[in-house]
Structures are given as C-alpha cells and as structure tokens.
N, C-alpha and C positions, 0 to 999 in steps of 0.2 A: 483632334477634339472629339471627333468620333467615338476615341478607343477610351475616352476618359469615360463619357455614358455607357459603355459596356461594361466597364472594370464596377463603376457604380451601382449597376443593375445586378451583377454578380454578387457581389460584394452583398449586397440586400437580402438576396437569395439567401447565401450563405448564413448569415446570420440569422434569416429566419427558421430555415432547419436545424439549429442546433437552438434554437429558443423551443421549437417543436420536440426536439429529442429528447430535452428537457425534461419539458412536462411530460412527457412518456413517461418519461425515468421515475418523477417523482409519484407519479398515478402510479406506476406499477410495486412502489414500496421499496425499491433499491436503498433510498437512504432512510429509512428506517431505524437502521441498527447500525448505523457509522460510527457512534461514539463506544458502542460496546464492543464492536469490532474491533477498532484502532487501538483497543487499551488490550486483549484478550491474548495478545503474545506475552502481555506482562505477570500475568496470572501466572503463579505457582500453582504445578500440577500438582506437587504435593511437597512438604515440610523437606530441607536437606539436614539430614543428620553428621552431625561431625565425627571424620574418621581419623585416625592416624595418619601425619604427613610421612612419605616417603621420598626418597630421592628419586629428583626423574634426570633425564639425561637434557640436552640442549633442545629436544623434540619434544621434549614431556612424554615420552614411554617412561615406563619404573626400569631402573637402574640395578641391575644383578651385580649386585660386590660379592668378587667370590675373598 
C-alpha cells in the first residue's frame, strides 16, 4: 500500500513539470508559427515547367538507345 502513495506522489510530480514545460514553451513563442510551419514543405519554390518525356530504365536513370 506503501508503493501505491509513492507511484501517486510521482505521478503528480510528473505531470506538474510537463504542465510547467508547457507554459515555458508557449511564453517563449515556440508555437507561434506551427501552422505556417506544418504547411511550408508544401509550398512550390518555384513553377515546374514541362519537359520532354524520356525513357528511363527500371531505376528511373534516362535510357541510352544506341
């Protein structure tokens, strides 16, 4: 019965430092820009212009037909 009030007391702890880390986190501006972030892989660096398709091999290198 002992080890159940420690796991308890633990357990409390626990959850108070990461309510604490928290609010660190969110004072210091970390998530701020999570939405402009999360999308900024999908952004085109710039316009893809369409080339001539070529033969590639099973690896996708271009294919030298002699």
């Amino acid at each position: 019965m002992e080890i159940l009030i420690l796991l308890i007391f633990i357990s409390v702890i626990l959850v108070g430092l990461a309510v604490a880390f928290f609010a660190w986190t969110v004072r210091q501006g970390t998530f701020d820009q999570a939405d402009r972030l999360a999308l900024l892989p999908l952004d085109d660096e710039k316009p893809v212009t369409p080339t001539t398709e070529r033969e590639e091999d099973e690896y996708g290198n271009p294919a030298d037909r002699l």
